[in-house]
C-alpha positions as CSV (number, residue, x, y, z in Angstrom):
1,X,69.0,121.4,84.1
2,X,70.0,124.1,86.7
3,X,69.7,127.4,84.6
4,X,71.6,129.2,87.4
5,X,70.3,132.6,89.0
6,X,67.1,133.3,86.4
7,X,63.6,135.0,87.1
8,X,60.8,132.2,87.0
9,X,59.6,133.3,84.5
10,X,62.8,132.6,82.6
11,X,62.9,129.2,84.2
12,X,59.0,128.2,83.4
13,X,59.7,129.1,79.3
14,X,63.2,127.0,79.6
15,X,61.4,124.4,81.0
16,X,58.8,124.7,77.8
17,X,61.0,124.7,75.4
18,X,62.8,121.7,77.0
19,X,59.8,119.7,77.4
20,X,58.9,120.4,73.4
21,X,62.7,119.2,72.6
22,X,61.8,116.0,74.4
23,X,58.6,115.4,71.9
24,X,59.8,113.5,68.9
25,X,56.4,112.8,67.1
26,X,55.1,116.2,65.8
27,X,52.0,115.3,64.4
28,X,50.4,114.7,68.0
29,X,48.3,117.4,70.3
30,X,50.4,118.5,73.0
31,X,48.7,120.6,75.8
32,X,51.2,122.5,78.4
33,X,49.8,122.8,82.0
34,X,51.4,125.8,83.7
35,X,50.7,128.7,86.3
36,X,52.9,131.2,84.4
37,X,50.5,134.1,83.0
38,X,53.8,135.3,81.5
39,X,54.3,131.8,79.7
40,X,50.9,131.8,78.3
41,X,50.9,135.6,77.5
42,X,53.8,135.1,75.6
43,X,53.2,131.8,73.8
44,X,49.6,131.7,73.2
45,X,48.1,135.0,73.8
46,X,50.3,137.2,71.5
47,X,52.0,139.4,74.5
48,X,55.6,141.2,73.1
49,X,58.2,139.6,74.9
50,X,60.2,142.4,76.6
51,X,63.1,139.8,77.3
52,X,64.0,136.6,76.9
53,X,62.9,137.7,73.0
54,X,65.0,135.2,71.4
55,X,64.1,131.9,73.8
56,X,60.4,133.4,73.3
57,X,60.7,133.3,69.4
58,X,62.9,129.6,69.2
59,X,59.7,128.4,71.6
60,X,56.9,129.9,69.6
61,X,59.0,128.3,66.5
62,X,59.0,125.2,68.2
63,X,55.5,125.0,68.9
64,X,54.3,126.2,65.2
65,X,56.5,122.5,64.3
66,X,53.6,120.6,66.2
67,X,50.1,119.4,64.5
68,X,48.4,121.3,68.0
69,X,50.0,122.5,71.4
70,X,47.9,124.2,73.7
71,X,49.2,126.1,76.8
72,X,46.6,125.9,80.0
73,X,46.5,128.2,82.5
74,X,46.0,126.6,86.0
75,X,46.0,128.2,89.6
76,X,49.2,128.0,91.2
77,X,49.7,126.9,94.6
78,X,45.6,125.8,95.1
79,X,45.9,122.0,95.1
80,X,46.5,120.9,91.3
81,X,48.4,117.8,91.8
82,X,51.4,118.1,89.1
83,X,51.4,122.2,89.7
84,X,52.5,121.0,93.3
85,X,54.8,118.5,92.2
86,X,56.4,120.3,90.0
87,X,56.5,123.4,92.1
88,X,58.2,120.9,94.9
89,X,61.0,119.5,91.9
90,X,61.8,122.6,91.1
91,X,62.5,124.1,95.4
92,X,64.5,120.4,95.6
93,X,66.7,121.5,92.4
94,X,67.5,125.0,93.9
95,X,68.5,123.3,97.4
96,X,69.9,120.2,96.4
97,X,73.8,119.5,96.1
98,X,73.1,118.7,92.5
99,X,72.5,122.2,91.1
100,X,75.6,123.8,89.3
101,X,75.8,127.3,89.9
């Protein structure tokens, strides 16, 4: 999904709350890698949203539906594997033909 001309930290929560839609069974533990200190802040460390205040509240809704979700914080741009791919999917969206602005 191409969320158009957003701040990443905009485009890290969409991609959350995405990722939760995708999860059918609730009753499983769900841990959420991601380099965002925003994200984390936000989700699991009871920062106030300053914006993006109502995507903020539909994920923390969403994530109070599961048995468990964690949110890890990992280093980004040092090596982690699926930080880097990720980080790489998300540059190939931006420049790629596919992305509807």
């Amino acid at each position: 999904m191409f969320i158009c001309h957003a701040t990443n930290n905009l485009a890290v929560i969409e991609a959350i709350r995405t990722g939760l839609l995708e999860l059918k069974k609730k009753n499983l533990s769900v841990v959420i890698y991601t380099d965002s200190s925003y994200a984390q802040g936000v989700l699991s460390l009871g920062w106030k949203a300053r914006k993006n205040r109502e995507l903020v509240d539909e994920i923390r809704k969403l994530i109070g539906a599961f048995k468990d979700v964690k949110l890890v914080k990992v280093r980004g741009h040092a090596g982690h594997p699926q930080n880097e791919n990720a980080d790489r999917l998300a540059r190939k969206a931006v420049s790629s033909g596919n992305a509807h602005r």
